[in-house]
N, C-alpha and C positions, 0 to 999 in steps of 0.2 A: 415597558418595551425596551429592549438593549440589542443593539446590532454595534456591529464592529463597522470601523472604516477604512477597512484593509483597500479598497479600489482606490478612493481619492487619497489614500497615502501613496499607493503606490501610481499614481498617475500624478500626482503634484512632484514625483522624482521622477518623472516620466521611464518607470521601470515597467518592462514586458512579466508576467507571470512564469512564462518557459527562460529567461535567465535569469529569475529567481530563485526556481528550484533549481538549476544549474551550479549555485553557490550556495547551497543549502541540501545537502546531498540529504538528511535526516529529515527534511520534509516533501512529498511527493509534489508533481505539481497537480495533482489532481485534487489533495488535502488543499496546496493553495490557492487552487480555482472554488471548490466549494467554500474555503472560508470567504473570501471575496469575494463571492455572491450572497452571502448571507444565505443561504442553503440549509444547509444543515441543522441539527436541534439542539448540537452539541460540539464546543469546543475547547482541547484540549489544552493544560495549563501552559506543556511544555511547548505547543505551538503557540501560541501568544508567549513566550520567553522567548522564545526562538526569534518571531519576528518583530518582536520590540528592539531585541539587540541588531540585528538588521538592520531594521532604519533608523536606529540611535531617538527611542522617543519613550515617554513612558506609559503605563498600560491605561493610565485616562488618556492618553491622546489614543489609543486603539479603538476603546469604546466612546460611546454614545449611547445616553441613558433619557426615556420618556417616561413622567411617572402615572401611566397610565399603559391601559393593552385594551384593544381595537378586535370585538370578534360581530360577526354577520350570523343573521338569522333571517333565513329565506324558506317561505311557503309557498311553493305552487298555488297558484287560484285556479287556471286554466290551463290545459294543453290539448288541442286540437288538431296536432300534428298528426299527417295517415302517410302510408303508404300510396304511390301513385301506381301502383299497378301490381298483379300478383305474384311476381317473384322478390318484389317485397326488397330489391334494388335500391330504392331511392327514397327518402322522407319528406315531405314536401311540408313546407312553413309558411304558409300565407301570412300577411301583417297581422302583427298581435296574434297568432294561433297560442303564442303560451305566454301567459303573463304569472305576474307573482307579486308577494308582498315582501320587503327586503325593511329589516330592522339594525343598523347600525350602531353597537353597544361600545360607548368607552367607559369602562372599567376600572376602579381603581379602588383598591382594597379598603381605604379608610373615607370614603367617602359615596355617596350616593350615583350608580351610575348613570351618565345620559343616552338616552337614548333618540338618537334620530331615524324619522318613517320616510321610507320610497318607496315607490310604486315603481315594476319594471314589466317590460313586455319586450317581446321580437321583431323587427322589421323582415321584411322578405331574405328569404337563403332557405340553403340546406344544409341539414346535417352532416358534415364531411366536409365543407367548405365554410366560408367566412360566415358568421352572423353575426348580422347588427343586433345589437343590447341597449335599449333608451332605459335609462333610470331620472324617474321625477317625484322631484318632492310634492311628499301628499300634500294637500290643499291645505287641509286642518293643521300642517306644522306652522308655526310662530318663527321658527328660524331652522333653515336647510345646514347640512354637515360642510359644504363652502368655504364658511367662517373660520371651522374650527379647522380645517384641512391646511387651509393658506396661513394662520395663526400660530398653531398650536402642532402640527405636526410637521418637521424642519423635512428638505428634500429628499436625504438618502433615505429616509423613514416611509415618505410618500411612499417610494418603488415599490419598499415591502408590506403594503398594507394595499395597494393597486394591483399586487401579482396574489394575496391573499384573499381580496373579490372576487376576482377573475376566476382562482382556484374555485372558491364557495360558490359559485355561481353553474360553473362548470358539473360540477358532482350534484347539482340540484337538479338542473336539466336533466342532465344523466338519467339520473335514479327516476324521473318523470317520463324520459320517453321508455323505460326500460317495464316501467308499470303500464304504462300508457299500450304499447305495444308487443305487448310479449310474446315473443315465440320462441321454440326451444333452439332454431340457428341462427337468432338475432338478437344482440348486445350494442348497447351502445356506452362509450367512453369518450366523452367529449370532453377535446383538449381546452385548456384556457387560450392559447393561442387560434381556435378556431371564434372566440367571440372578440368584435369590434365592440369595445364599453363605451359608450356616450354618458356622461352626468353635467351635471351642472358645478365641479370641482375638478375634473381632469376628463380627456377626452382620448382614444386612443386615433380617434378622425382628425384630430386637430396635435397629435403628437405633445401635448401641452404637459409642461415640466416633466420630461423626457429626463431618467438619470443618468444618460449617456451608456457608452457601449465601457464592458471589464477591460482594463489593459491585457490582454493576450497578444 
């Protein structure tokens, strides 16, 4: 895994993004908002040239390298989600209506990958608005991903593998209510901002290791 730490460099010089690109007419500040978020899939040499001479630092201090990558595999088991009525308006989620099996793999090209098992389901909501997300470790695992979260993956990393659940989770539901209910003027795209994650290594209920807001 390799992200850049274009925020807390520019927040440890307590620099805004919009007077950044203000003295950097060759780079947008929209270029320097997605590089800053870690966004993007790709970035470009001349902008890391660019903003290394900037803050006078060299391109290891931009990056930050994990020798390992962190992807989710998530199966629908249930979804019991209906319609409350026939114009087909509103979705209604009683507790647990859709649960799932969620497989969290780290990866690492020269070595054998780990795999940790959770089990996840829904608390009460609707779709369009907030839903609670409980993830628990299956019974049968020996040791939950906790360890290796607070251990082994450092905090700016946490943000980008928390916002890559939340995606993976999001487009699983999705694609389940879209099977589940299908009609030809009804889609669903549920955002990761519509799900509250609960786990047992970060919470979005409890704000816990929170990476802070981008300096804009």
């Amino acid at each position: 895994m390799l992200r850049n730490r274009l925020a807390e460099l520019l927040a440890e010089r307590d620099l805004k993004i919009s007077r950044v690109a203000a003295q950097l007419p060759n780079l947008s500040r929209n270029t320097i908002t997605a590089t800053a978020s870690n966004t993007g899939k790709m970035i470009q040499l001349e902008t890391v040239d660019t903003l290394c001479q900037f803050l006078h630092i060299e391109p290891t201090d931009f990056f930050e390298y994990l020798p390992f990558n962190i992807d989710f595999d998530i199966t629908i088991t249930k979804n019991d989600a209906f319609f409350t009525d026939v114009t087909r308006d509103t979705v209604h989620l009683r507790d647990e209506d859709i649960k799932f099996d969620i497989y969290i793999k780290v990866n690492n090209v020269s070595t054998q990958s780990k795999i940790f098992e959770y089990l996840g389901s829904n608390g009460n909501g609707f779709v369009g608005t907030d839903i609670p997300i409980l993830l628990t470790r299956d019974e049968n695992e020996s040791a939950g991903f906790a360890d290796f979260w607070h251990k082994k993956i450092t905090p700016g990393f946490r943000s980008i593998v928390w916002d890559q659940l939340k995606n993976n989770l999001a487009q699983a539901i999705s694609e389940s209510l879209n099977e589940k209910l299908a009609y030809e003027d009804v889609s669903f795209s549920l955002s990761p901002k519509n799900l509250i994650l609960d786990t047992d290594f970060k919470s979005d209920l409890l704000n816990v290791d929170d990476f802070g807001e981008l300096p804009f």
